[in-house]
N, C-alpha and C positions, 0 to 999 in steps of 0.2 A: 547319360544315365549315371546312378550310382550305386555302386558297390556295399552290401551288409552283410555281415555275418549273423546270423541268430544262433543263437549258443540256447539249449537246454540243458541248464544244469542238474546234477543229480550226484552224489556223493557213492550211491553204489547202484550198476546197472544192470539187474538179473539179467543170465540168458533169455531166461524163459519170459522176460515182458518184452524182450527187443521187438519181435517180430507186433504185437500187441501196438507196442508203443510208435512205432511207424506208420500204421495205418491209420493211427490218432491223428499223430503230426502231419500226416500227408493230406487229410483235410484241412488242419487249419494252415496249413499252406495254401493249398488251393481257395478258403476262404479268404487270404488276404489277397489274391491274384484274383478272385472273382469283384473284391472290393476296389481293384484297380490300383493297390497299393504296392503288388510286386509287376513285376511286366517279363520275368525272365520262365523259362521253367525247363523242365526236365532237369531234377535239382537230386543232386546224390546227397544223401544224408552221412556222417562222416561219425563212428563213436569213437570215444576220446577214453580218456582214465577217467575223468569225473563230470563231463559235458557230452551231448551230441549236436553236433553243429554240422551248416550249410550254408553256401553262400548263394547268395539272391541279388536281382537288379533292380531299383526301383526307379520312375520318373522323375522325380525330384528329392532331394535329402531327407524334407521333413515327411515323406509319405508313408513311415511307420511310425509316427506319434499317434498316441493312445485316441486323443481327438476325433481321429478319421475312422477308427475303428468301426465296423458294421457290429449288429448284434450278433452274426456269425464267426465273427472274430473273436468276439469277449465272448462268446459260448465256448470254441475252443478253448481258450487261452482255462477256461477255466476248469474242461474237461481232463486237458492234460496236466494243470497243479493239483486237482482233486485224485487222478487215478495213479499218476506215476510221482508226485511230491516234486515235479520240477519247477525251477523257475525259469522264466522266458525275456533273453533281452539281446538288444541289438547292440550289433557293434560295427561302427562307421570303418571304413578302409579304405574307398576314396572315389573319388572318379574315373568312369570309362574315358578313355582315348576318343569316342567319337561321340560328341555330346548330341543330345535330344531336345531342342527345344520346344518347351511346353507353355501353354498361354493360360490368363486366369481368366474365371469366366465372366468375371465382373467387368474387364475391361474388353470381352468381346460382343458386337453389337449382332453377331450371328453362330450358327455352329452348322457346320458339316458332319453327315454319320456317311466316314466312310471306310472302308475294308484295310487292315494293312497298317501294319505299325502296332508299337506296342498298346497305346488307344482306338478307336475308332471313333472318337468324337475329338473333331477339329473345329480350329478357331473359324469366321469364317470370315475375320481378315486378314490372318497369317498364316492360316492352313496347320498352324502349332498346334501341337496334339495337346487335348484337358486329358488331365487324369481325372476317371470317372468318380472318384471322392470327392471331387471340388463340387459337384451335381449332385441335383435332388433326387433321392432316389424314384428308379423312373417305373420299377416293379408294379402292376397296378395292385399286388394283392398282397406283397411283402417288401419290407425295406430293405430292397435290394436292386440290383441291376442284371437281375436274370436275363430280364428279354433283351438286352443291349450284348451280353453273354451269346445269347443262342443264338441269336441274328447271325455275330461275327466268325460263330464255330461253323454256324451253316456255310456262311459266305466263303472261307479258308476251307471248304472241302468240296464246293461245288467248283469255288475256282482251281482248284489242284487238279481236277479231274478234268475241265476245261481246259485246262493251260497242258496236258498232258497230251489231251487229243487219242489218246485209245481206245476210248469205247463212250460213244454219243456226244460226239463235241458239240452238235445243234444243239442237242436236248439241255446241255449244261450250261450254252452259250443264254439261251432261252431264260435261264431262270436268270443268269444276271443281270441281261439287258431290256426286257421285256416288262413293260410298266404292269402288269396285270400277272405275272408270275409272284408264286407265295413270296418269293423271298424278298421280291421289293414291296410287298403290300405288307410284310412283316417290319419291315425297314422303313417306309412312309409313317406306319402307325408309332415306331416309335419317336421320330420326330415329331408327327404329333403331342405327343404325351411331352417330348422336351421341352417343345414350344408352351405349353400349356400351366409347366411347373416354373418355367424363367421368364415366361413375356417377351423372349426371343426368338424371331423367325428362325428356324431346324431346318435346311436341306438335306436331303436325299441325295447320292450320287449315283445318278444311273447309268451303270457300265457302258461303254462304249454304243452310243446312240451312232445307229449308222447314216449315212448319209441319205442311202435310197429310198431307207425307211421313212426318217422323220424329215429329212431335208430342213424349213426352217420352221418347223411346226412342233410345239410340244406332244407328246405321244399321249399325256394324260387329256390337255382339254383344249388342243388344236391351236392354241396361239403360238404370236411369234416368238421366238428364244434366242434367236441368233445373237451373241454380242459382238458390237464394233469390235473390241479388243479383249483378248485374253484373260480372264477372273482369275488373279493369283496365278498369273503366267503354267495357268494350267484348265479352265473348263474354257470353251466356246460359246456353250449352249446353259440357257437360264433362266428358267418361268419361277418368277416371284410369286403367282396367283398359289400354284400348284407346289412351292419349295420342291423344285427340283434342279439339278445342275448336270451337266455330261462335257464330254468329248466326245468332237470329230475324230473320226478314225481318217488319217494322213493315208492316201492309197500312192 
């Protein structure tokens, strides 16, 4: 990943707009991290003598060029030089220590929506995460990526609660593995929509398909899924009909 500074500049910085001026910034932060252009967060804001600056991670270098910008981005960027006179710009500082590799979508002949990592849409012959700007926005009703958003906020708290085990592990377990639970009929549908805006088949990864349950049978339309050998030395299981892919649970 790489390292940025975003400097707000501002020659004098009332007390009295700071608290104001944060709450501004703190969405059009969260606007560039919903645009898939930052991937880090929990981000301290730092004020300076004549700047306020923060430092952010993004997937690739060029992934705050203006280009990639959502209308939610240029909405802020313009809220904050209209209300506080600042200007906004980035400053490169270098590479993470453990790099991220990410794939383009032109040269992948499928994608994966799966939980976990700074994207949730994977290549689907390198498993390398796309930054969600390289895609068409997959919003049905704004240009954005809400529903790929909500999916993965759901997924990252159904799994914590899951992975915790304190109170309803079934019930938690249920929604991720279970072909017919909201969260993969909310997850199916937006592979649909992927597929529909790239003319790329979009699987679905559904969480640990068990053995007892589906053995060699898809859970959605009863075919066979078993693969000879390992998909990306990581799924077992794969209906092309249904864009779906899983793991055996190893007992």
């Amino acid at each position: 990943m790489f390292i940025y500074q975003i400097l707000f500049a501002r020659a004098i910085w009332p007390q009295a707009e700071r608290e104001a001026f944060l709450h501004d910034a703190d969405f059009f932060i969260r606007s560039l991290r919903s645009n898939g252009q930052l991937v880090s967060r929990n981000h301290v804001f730092l004020f300076q003598e004549d700047a306020v600056s923060l430092h952010v991670q993004c997937l690739k270098k060029d992934s705050l060029e203006e280009r990639y910008n959502s209308d939610y981005v240029n909405q802020w960027i313009s809220v904050l030089m209209e209300r506080y006179g600042v200007t906004v710009s980035y400053q490169y500082l270098g590479e993470h220590l453990v790099p991220v590799p990410t794939a383009e979508v032109g040269a992948s002949s499928s994608f994966i929506l799966y939980w976990g990592g700074p994207s949730p849409v994977r290549s689907g012959d390198t498993f390398d995460q796309i930054p969600l700007y390289h895609l068409p926005y997959t919003s049905v009703w704004q240009r954005n990526y809400e529903d790929i958003n909500s999916w993965s906020n759901s997924y990252a708290e159904i799994d914590g609660l899951w992975f915790r085990g304190s109170m309803g592990e079934k019930h938690f377990h249920h929604f991720l593995s279970d072909i017919n639970s909201p969260l993969t009929t909310q997850g199916r549908s937006i592979c649909n929509r992927l597929e529909q805006l790239t003319g790329k088949p979009s699987y679905y990864y559904l969480f640990n398909a068990d053995n007892k349950d589906s053995g060699h049978h898809c859970p959605s339309c009863g075919g066979e899924w078993q693969l000879e050998s390992k998909l990306l030395a990581k799924f077992d299981l794969k209906c092309d009909h249904c864009r779906l892919v899983s793991g055996r649970i190893r007992n």
